[in-house]
LOBA-25919 format. One record per residue: residue number from 1; residue in three letters; x negated, y negated, z negated of N, C-alpha, C in turn. Coordinates in Angstrom, 3 decimals, padded with zeros to 6 digits. Layout:
REM LOBA-25919
+-----+--------+----------+----------+----------+----------+----------+----------+----------+----------+----------+
| num | residu |      nxx |      nyy |      nzz |     caxx |     cayy |     cazz |      cxx |      cyy |      czz |
+-----+--------+----------+----------+----------+----------+----------+----------+----------+----------+----------+
| NUM |    ALA |        X |        Y |        Z |        X |        Y |        Z |        X |        Y |        Z |
...
+-----+--------+----------+----------+----------+----------+----------+----------+----------+----------+----------+
REM end
This chain:
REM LOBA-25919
+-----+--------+----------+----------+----------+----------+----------+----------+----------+----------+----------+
| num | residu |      nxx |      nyy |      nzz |     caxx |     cayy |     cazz |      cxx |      cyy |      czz |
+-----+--------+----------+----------+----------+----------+----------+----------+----------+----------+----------+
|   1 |    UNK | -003.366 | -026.174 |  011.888 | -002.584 | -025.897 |  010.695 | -003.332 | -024.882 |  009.833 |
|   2 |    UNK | -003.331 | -025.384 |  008.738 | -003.863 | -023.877 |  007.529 | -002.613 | -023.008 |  007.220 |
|   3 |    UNK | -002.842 | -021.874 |  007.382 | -001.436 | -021.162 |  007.526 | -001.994 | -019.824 |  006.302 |
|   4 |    UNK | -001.674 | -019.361 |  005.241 | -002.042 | -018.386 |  004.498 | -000.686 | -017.619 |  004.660 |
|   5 |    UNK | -001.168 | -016.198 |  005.080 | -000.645 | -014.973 |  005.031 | -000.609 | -014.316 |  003.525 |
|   6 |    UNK |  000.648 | -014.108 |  003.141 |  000.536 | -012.894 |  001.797 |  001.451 | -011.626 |  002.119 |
|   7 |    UNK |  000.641 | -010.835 |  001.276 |  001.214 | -009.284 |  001.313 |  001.730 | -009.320 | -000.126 |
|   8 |    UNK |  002.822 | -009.207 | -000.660 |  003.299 | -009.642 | -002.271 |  002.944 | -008.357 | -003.343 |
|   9 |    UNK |  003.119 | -008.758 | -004.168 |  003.126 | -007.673 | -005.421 |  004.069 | -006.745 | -005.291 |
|  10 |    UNK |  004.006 | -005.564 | -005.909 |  004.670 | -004.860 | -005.870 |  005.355 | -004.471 | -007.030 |
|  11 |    UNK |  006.959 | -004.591 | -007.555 |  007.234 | -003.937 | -008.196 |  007.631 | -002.020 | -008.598 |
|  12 |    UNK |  007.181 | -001.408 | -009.519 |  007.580 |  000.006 | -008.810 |  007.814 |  000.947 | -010.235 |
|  13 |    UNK |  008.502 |  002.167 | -009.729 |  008.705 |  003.179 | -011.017 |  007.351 |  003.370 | -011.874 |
|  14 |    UNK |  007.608 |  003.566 | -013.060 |  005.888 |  004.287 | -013.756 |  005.670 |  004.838 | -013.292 |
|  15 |    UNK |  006.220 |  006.281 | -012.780 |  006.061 |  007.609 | -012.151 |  005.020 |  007.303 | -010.646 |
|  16 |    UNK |  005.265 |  005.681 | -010.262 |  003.939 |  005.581 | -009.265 |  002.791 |  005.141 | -009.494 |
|  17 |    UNK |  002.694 |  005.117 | -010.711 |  001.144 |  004.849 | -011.145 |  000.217 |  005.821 | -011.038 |
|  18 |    UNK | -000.874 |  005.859 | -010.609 | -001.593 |  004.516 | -010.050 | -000.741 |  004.215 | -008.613 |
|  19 |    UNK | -001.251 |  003.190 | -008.466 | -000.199 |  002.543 | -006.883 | -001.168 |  001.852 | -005.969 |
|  20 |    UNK | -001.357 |  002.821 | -005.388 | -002.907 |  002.349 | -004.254 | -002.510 |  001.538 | -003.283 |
|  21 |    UNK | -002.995 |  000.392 | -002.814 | -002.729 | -000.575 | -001.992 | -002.872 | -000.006 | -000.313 |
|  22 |    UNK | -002.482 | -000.664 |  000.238 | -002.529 | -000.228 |  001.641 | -003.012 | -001.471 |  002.674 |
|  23 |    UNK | -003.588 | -001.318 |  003.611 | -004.150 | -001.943 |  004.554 | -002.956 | -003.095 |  004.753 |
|  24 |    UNK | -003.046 | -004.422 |  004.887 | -002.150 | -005.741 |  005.244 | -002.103 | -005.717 |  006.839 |
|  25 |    UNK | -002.249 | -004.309 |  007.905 | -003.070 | -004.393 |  009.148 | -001.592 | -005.618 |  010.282 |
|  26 |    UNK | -000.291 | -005.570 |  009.372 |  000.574 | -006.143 |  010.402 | -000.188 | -007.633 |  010.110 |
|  27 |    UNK | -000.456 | -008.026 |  008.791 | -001.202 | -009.719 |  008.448 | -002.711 | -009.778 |  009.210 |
|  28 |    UNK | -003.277 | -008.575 |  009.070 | -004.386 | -009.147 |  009.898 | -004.049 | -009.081 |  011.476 |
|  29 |    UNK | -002.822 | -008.298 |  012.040 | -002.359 | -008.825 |  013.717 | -002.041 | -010.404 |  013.274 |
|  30 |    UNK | -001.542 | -010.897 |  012.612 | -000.461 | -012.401 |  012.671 | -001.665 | -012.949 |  012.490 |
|  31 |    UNK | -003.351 | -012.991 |  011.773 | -004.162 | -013.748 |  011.588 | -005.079 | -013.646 |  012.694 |
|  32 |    UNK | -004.820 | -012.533 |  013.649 | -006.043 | -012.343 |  015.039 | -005.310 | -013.471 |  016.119 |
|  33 |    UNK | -004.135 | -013.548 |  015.994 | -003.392 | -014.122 |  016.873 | -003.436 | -015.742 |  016.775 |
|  34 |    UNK | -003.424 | -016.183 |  015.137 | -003.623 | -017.161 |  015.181 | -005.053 | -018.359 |  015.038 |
|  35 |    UNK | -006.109 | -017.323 |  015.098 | -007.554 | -018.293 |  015.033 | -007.952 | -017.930 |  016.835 |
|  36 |    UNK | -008.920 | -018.945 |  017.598 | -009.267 | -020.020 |  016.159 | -008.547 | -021.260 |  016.158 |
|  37 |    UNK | -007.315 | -021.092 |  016.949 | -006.790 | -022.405 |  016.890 | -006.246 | -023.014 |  015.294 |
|  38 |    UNK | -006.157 | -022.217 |  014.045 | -005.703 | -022.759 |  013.121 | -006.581 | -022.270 |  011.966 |
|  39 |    UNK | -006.732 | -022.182 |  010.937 | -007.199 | -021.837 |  009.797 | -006.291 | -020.928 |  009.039 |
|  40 |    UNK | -006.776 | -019.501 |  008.495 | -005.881 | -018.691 |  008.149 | -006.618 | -017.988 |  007.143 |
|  41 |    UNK | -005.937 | -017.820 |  005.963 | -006.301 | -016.917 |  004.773 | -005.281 | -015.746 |  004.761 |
|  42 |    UNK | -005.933 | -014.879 |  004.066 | -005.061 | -013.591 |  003.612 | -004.834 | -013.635 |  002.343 |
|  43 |    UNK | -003.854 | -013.329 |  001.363 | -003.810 | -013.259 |  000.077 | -002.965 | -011.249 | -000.357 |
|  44 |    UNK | -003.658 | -010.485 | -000.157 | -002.747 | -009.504 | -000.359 | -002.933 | -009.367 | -001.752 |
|  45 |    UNK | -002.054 | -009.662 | -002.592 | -001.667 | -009.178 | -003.974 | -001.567 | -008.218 | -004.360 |
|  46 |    UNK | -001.602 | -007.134 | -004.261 | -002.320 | -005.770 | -004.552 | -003.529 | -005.384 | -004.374 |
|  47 |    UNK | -004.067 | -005.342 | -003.245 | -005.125 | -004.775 | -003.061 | -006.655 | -005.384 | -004.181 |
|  48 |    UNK | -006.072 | -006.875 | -004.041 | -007.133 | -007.711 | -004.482 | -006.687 | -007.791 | -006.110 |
|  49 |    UNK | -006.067 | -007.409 | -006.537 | -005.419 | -007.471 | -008.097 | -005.298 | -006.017 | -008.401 |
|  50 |    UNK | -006.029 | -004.705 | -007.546 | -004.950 | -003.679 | -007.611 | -005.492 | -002.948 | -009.129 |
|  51 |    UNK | -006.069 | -003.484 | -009.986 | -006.002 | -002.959 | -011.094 | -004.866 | -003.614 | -012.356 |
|  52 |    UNK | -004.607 | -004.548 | -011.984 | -003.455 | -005.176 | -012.697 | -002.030 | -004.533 | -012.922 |
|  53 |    UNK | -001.687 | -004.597 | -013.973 | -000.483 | -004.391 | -014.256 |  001.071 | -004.777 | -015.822 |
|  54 |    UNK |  001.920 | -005.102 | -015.261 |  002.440 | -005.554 | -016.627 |  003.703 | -004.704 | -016.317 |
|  55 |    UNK |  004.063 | -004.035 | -017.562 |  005.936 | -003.777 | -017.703 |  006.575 | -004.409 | -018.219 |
|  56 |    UNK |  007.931 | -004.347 | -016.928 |  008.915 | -005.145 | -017.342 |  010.006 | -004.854 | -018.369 |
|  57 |    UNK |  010.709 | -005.251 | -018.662 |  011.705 | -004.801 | -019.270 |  012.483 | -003.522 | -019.006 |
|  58 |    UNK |  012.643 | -003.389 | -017.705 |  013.638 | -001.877 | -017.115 |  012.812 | -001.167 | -017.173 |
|  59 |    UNK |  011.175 | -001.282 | -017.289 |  010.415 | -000.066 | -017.771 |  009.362 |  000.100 | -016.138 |
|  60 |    UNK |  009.820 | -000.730 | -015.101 |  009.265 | -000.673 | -014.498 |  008.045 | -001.645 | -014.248 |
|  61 |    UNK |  007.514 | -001.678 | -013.611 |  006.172 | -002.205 | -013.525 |  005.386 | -003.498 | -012.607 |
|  62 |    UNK |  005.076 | -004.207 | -012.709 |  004.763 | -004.994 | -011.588 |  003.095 | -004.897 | -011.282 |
|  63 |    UNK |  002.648 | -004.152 | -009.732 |  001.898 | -003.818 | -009.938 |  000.956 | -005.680 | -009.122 |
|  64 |    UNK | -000.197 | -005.848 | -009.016 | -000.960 | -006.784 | -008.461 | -000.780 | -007.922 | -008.990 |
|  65 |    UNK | -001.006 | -008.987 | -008.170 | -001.485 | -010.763 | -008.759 |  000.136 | -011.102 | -009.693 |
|  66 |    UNK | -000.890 | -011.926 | -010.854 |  000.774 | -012.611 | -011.475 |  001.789 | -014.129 | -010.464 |
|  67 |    UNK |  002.049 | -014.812 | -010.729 |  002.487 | -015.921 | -010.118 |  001.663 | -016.978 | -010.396 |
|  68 |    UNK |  000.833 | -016.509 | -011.173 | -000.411 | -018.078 | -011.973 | -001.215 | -017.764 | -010.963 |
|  69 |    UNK | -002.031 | -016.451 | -010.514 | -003.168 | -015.676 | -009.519 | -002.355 | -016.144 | -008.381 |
|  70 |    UNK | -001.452 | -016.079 | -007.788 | -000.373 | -016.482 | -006.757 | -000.788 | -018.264 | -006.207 |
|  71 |    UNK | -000.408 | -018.647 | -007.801 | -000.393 | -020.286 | -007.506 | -001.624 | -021.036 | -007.400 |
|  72 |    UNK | -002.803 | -020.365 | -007.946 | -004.280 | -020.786 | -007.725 | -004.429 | -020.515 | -006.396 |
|  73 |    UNK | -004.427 | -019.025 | -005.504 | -004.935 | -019.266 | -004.318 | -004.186 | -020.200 | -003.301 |
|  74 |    UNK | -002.704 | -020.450 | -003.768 | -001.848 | -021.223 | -002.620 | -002.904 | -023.142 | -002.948 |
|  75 |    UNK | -002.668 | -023.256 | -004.318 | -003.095 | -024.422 | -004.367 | -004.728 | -024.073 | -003.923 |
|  76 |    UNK | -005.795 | -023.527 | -004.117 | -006.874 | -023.614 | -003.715 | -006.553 | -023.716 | -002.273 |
|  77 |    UNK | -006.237 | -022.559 | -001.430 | -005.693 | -022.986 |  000.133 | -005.565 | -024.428 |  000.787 |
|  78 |    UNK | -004.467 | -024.943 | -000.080 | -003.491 | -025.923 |  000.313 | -002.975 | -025.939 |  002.114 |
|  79 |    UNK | -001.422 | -024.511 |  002.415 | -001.699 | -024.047 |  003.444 | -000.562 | -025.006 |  003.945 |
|  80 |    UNK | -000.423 | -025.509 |  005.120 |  000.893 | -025.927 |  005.714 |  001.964 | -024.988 |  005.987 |
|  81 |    UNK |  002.026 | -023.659 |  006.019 |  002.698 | -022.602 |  006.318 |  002.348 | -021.638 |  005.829 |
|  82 |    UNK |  002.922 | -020.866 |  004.920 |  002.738 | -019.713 |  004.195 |  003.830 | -018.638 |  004.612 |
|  83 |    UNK |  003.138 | -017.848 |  005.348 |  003.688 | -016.324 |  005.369 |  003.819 | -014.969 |  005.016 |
|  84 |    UNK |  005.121 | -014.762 |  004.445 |  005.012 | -013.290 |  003.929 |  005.787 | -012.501 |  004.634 |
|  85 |    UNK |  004.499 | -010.578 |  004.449 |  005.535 | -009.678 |  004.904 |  006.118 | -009.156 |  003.903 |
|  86 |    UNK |  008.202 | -008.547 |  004.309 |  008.822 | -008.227 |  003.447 |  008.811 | -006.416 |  004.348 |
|  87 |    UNK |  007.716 | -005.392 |  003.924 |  007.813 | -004.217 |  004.591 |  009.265 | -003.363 |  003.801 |
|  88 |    UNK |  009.453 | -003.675 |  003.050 |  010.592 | -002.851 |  002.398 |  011.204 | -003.746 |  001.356 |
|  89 |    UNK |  012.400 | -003.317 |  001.200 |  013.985 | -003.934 |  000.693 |  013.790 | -004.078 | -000.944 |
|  90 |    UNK |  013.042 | -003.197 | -001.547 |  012.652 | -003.886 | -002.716 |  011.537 | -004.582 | -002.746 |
|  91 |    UNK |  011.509 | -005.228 | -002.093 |  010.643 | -006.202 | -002.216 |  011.149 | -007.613 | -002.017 |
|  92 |    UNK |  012.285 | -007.803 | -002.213 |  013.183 | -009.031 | -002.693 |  013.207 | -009.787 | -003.438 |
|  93 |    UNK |  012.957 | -009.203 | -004.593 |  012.559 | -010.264 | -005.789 |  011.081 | -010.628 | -005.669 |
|  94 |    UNK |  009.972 | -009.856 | -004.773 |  008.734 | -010.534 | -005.194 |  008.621 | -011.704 | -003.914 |
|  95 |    UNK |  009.262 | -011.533 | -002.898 |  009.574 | -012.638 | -001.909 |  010.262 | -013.933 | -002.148 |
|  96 |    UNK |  011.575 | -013.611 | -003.132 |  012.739 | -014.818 | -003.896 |  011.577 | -015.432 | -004.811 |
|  97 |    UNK |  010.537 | -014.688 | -005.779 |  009.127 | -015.226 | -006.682 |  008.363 | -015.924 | -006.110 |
|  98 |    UNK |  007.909 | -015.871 | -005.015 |  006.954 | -016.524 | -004.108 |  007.313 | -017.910 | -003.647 |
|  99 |    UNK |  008.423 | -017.529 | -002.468 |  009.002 | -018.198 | -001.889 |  009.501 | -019.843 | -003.139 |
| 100 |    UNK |  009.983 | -019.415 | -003.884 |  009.975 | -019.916 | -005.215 |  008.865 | -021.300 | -005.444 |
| 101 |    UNK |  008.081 | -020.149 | -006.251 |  006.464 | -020.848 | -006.476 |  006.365 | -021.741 | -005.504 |
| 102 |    UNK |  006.069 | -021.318 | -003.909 |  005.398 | -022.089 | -002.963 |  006.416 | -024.086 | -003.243 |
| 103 |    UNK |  007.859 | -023.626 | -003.190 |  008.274 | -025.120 | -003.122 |  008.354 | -026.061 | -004.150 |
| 104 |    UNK |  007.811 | -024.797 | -005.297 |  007.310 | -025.784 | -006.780 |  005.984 | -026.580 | -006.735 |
| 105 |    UNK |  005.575 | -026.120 | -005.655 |  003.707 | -026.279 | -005.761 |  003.883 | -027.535 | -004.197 |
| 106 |    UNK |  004.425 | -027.125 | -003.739 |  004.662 | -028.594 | -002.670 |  005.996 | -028.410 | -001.719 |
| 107 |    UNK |  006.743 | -028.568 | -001.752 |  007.985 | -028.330 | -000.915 |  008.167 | -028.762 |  000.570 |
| 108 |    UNK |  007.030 | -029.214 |  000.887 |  006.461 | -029.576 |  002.684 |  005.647 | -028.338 |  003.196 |
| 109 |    UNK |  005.514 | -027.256 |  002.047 |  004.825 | -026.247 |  002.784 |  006.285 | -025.076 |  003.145 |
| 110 |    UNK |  006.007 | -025.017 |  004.577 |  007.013 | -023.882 |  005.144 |  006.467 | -022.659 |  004.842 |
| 111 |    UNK |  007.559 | -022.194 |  004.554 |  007.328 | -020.714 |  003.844 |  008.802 | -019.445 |  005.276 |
| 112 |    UNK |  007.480 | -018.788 |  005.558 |  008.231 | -017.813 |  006.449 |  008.065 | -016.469 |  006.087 |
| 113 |    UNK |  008.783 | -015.692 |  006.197 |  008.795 | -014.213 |  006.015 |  009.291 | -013.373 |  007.329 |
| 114 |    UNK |  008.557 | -012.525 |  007.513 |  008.729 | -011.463 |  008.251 |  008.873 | -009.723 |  008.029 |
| 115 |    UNK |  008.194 | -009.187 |  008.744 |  008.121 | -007.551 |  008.302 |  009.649 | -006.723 |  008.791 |
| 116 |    UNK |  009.612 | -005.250 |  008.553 |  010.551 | -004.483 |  009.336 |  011.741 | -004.893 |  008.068 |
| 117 |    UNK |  011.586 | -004.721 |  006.769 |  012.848 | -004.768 |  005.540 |  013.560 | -006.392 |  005.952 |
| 118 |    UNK |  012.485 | -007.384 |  006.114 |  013.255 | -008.739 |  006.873 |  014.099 | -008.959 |  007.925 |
| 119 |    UNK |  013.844 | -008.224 |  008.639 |  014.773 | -007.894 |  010.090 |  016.184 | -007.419 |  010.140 |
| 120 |    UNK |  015.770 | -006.027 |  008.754 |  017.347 | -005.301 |  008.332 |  018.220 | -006.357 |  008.268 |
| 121 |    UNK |  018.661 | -007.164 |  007.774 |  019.592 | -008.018 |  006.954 |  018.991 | -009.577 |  007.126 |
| 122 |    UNK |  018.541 | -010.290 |  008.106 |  017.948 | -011.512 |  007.863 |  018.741 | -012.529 |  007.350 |
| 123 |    UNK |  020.227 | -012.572 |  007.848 |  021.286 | -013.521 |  007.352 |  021.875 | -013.619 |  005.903 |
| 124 |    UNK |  021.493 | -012.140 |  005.247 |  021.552 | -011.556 |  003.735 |  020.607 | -012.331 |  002.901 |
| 125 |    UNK |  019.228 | -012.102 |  003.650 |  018.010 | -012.885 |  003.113 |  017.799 | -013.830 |  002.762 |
| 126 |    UNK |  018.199 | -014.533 |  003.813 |  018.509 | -016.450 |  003.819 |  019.575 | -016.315 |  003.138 |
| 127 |    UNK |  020.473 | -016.055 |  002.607 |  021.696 | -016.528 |  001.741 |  020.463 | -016.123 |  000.670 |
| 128 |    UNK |  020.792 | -014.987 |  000.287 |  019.730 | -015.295 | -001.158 |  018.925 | -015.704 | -001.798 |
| 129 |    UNK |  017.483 | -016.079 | -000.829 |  016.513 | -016.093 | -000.781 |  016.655 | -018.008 | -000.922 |
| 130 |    UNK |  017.200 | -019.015 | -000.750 |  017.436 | -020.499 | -000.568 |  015.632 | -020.982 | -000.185 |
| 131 |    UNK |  014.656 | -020.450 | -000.594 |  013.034 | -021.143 | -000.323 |  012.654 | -020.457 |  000.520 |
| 132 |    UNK |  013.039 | -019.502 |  001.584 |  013.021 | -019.071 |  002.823 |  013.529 | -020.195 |  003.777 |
| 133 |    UNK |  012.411 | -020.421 |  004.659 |  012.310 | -021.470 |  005.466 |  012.886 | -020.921 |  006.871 |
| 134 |    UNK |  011.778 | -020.077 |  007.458 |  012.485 | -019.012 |  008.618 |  012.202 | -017.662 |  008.210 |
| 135 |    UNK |  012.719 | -017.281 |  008.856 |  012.744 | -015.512 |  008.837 |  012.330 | -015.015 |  010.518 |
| 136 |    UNK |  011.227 | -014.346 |  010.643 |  010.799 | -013.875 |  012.174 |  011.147 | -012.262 |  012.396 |
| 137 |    UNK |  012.565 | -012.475 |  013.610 |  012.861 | -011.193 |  013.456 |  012.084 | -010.512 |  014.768 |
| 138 |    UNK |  011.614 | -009.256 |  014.655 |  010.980 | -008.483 |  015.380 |  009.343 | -009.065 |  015.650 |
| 139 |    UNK |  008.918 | -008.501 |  016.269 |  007.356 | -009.104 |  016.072 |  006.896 | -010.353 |  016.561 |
| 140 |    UNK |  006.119 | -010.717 |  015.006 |  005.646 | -011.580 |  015.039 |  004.292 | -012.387 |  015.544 |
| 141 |    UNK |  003.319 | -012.051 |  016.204 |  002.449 | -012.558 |  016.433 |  002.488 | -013.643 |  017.846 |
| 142 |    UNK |  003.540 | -013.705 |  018.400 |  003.664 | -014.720 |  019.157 |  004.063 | -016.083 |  018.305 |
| 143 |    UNK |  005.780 | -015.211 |  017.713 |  006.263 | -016.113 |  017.213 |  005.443 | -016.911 |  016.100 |
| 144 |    UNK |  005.015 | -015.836 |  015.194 |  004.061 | -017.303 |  014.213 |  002.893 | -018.315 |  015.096 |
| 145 |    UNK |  002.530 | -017.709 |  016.193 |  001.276 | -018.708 |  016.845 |  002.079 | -020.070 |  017.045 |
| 146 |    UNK |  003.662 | -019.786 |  017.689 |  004.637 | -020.863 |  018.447 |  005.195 | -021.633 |  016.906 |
| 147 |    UNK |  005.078 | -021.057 |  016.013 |  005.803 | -021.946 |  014.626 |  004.444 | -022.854 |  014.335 |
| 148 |    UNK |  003.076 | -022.322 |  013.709 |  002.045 | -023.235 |  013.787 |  001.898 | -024.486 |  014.496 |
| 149 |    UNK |  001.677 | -023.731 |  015.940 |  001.722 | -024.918 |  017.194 |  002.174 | -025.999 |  016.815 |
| 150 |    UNK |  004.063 | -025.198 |  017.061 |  004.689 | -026.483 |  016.965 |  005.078 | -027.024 |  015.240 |
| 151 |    UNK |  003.744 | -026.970 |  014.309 |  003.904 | -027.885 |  012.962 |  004.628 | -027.227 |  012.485 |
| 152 |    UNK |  006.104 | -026.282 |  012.769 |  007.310 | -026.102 |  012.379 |  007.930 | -026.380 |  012.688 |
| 153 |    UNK |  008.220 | -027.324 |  013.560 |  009.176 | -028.189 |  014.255 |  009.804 | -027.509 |  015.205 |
| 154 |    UNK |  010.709 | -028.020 |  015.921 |  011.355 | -027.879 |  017.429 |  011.996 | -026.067 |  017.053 |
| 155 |    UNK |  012.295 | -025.907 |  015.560 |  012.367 | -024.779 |  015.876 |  013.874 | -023.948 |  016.886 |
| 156 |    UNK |  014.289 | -025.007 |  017.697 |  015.480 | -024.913 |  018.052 |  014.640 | -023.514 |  019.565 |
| 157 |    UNK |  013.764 | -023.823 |  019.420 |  013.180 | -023.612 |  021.039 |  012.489 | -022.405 |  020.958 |
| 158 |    UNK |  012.213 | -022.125 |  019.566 |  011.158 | -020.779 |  018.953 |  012.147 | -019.448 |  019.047 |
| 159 |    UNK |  012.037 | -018.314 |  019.797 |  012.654 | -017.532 |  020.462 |  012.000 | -016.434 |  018.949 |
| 160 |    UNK |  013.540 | -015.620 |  018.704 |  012.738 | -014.416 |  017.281 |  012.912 | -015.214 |  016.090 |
| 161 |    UNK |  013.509 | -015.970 |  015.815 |  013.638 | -016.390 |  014.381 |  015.021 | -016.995 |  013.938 |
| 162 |    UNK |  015.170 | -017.128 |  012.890 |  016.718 | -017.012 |  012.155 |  015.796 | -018.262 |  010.908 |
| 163 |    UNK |  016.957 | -019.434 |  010.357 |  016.377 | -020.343 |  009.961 |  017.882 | -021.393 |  009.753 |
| 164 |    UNK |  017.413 | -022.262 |  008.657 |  018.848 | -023.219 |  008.156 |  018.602 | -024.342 |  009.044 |
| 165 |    UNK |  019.716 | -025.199 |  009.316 |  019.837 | -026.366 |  010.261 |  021.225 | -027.034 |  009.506 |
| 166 |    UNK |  021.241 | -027.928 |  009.142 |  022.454 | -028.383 |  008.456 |  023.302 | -028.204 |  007.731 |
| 167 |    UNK |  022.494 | -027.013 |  006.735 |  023.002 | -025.929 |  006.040 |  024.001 | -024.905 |  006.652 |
| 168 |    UNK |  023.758 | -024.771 |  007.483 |  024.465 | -023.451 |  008.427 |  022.588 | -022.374 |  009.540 |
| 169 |    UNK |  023.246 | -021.117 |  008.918 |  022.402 | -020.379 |  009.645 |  022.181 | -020.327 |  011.148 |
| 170 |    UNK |  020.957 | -020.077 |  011.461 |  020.916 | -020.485 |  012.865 |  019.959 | -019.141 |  013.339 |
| 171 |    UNK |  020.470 | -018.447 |  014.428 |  019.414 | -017.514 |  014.972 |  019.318 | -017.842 |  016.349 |
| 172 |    UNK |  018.102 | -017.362 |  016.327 |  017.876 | -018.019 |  017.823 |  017.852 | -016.611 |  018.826 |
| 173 |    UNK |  017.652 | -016.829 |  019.964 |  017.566 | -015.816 |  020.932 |  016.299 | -014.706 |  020.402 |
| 174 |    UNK |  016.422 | -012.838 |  020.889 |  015.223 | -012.257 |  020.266 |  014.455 | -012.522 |  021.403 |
| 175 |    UNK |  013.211 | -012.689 |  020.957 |  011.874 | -012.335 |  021.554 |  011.979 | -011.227 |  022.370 |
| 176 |    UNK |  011.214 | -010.872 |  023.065 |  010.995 | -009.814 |  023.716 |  010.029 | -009.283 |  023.442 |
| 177 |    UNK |  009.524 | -007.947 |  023.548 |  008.764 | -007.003 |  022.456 |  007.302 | -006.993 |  023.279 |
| 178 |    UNK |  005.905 | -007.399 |  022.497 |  005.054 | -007.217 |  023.388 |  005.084 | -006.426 |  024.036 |
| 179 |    UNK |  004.104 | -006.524 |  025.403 |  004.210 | -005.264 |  026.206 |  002.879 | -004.667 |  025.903 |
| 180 |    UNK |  001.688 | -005.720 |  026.325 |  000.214 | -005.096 |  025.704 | -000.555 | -005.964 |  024.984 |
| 181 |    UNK |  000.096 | -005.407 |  023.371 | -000.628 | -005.815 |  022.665 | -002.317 | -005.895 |  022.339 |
+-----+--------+----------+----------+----------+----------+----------+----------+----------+----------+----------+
REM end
């Protein structure tokens, strides 16, 4: 499976400008875990855009890649599974943006989100979020190897994740927490 990892844009006060990017180090665990059995890109939208910036209307700012920079690397990719981390709670709308994009650009690509702000509230998420495919609660580097594997499929059996089934939410049993990573 080609599976591309993103770290999203950031929206933020002026008062944090400049807005220095930070290491993607939880995306590069989910990408050590998954080669070489699959093919895996990183897309962190800040770091790699981190001179970019536009204001919005409330005055705040969106700092990294636009959704056009977004939609070139997904379509250059062309990933079967696209994953994002959601590290913090405003970061909702750039996940609902993504998540978005990805099922405009092909709607067979599963789109998963993870991170500690995903975990808070996952059943919140999935109601809002409708282009959230699964949500991986607590750590992920098993669980995304076992979503790849299995295509996406069988996710009845994938232990750590929360996900729609007949339009009713479905969580599955948690994972258990590595021991040595």
């Amino acid at each position: 499976m080609r599976v591309l990892l993103i770290s999203p844009f950031a929206i933020v006060p002026r008062d944090w400008v400049p807005y220095f990017p930070q290491e993607p180090l939880g995306l590069e665990y989910l990408a050590a875990s998954l080669v070489p059995s699959h093919e895996v890109g990183i897309l962190d939208c800040v770091a790699e855009f981190w001179n970019q910036y536009r204001q919005l209307p409330d005055g705040s700012l969106w700092v990294g890649a636009s959704l056009e920079q977004i939609r070139n690397r997904i379509e250059a990719f062309a990933p079967q599974i696209i994953g994002i981390t959601m590290q913090f709670c405003n970061q909702e709308f750039a996940i609902a943006e993504i998540t978005k994009l990805v099922k405009q650009i092909n709607p067979y690509i599963t789109t998963v989100v993870g991170g500690c702000a995903a975990c808070a509230e996952p059943e919140k998420l999935m109601d809002r979020c409708k282009d959230i495919d699964i949500i991986v609660i607590g750590e992920g580097e098993v669980t995304i190897r076992e979503i790849a594997d299995k295509q996406a499929l069988n996710l009845d059996v994938i232990k750590g994740i929360l996900y729609c089934s007949n339009g009713k939410i479905v969580r599955n049993p948690n994972r258990h927490y590595i021991e040595d990573i």
